[in-house]
Steps between C-alpha positions, in 0.01 A plus 500: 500500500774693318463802799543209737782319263714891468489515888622157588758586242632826655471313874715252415756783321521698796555155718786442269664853498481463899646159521764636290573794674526345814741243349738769360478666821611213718787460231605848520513423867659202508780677248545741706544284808787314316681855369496583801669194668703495171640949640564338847714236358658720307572782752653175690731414299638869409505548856703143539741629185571786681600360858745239344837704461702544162752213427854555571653588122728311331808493500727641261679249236844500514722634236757323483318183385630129538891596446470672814352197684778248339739709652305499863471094451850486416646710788312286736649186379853693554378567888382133524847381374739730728291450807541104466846505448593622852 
């Protein structure tokens, strides 16, 4: 009975090791299904970086600050004011 008893044991041991080795095999699978639509993506959108152009750069900040655009404001009121006179 215990012969009988051991060998049920050690069937039912190697069932389990196979049922779990075919379950981490399907996961290793299905992993490396999604890693490998995850590198596709991927290539995508460094491909897609690469296409768009570079943006056009700033421009450079003026110097000469607000005083400089006082005196711009208040030579255009001077035009507005001689041109409606004649």
């Amino acid at each position: 009975m215990a012969t009988a008893l051991g060998i049920v044991v050690i069937i039912v041991a190697l069932a389990v090791s196979v049922w779990l080795s075919l379950t981490a095999l399907n996961q290793i699978k299905q992993l490396r299904r999604e890693l490998d639509e995850t590198q596709r993506q991927l290539n995508e959108l460094k491909a897609a970086a690469e296409a768009v152009p570079a943006p056009p750069p700033l421009p450079k900040s003026r110097s000469s600050g607000l005083e400089d655009l006082r005196e711009q404001l208040r030579a255009a009121h001077r035009e507005e004011g001689s041109s409606g006179k004649d």
